[in-house]
C-alpha positions in Angstrom: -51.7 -9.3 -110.7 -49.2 -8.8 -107.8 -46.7 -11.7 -106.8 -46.0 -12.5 -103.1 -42.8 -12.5 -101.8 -41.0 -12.5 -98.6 -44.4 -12.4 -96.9 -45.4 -9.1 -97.8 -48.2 -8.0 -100.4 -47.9 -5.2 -102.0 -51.2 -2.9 -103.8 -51.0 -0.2 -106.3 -54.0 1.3 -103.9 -51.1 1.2 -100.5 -48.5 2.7 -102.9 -50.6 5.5 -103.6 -51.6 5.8 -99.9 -47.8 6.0 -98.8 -46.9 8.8 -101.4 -44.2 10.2 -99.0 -42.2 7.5 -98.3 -41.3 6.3 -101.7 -38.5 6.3 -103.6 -38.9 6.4 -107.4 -36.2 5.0 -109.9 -33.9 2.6 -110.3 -31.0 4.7 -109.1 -32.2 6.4 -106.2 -33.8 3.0 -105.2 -30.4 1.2 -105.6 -29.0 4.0 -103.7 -31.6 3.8 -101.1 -31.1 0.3 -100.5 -27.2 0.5 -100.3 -27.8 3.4 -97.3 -30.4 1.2 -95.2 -33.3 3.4 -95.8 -36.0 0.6 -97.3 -38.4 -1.7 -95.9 -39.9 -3.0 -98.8 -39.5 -2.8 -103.1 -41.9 -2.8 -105.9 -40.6 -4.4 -109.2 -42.5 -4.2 -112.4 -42.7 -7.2 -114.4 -42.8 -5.2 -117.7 -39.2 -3.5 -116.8 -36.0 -4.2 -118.9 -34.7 -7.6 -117.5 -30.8 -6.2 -116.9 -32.8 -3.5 -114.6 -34.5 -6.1 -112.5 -31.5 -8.1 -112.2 -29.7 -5.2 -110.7 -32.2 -4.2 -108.1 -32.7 -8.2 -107.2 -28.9 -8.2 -106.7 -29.4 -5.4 -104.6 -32.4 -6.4 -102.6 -30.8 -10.0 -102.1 -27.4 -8.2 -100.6 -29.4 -6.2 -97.9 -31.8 -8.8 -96.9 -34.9 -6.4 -98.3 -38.4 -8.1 -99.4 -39.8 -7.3 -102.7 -42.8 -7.9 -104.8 -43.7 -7.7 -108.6 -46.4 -5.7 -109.9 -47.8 -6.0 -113.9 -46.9 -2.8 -115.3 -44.5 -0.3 -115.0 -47.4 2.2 -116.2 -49.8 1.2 -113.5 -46.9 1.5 -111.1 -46.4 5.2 -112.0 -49.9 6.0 -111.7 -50.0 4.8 -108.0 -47.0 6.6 -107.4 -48.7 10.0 -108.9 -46.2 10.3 -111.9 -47.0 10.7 -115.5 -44.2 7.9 -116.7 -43.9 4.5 -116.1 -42.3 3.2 -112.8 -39.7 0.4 -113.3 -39.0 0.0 -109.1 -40.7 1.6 -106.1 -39.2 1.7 -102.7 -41.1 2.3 -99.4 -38.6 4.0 -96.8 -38.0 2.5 -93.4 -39.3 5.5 -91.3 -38.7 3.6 -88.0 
């Protein structure tokens, strides 16, 4: 179950589709953010609450949409890694 926000919608099917222009991690997502280089972020609901609160506080700051997913396992296997994914970003490429 995905949750809308900001007027985007988000699949596990896209993310796996767009396998190039994600960034995987909280870290490099944060970082990503913070240099202007995302258009859009993928939270799991499962993930660590302190973790979320960071990258909502980051996502709020620079004005970038996000949406929740269920499971930080499913969101890995979209993103073609054998761990859980706690936050996806999808790079701006324009």
């Amino acid at each position: 179950m995905m949750k809308k926000m900001e007027g985007m919608l988000v699949d596990y099917e896209r993310l796996n589709q767009l396998q190039a222009n994600l960034v995987i991690g909280t870290k490099q997502v944060i970082k990503a953010i913070t240099n202007g280089q995302v258009k859009e972020v993928v939270i799991a609901k499962d993930a660590e609450q302190h973790i979320i609160n960071k990258i909502i506080n980051s996502v709020n700051e620079f004005r970038v949409p996000y949406t929740y997913v269920d499971s930080k396992k499913k969101l890995g296997k979209a993103c073609n890694i054998e761990v859980g994914a706690t936050v996806v970003a999808i790079r701006d490429n324009s």
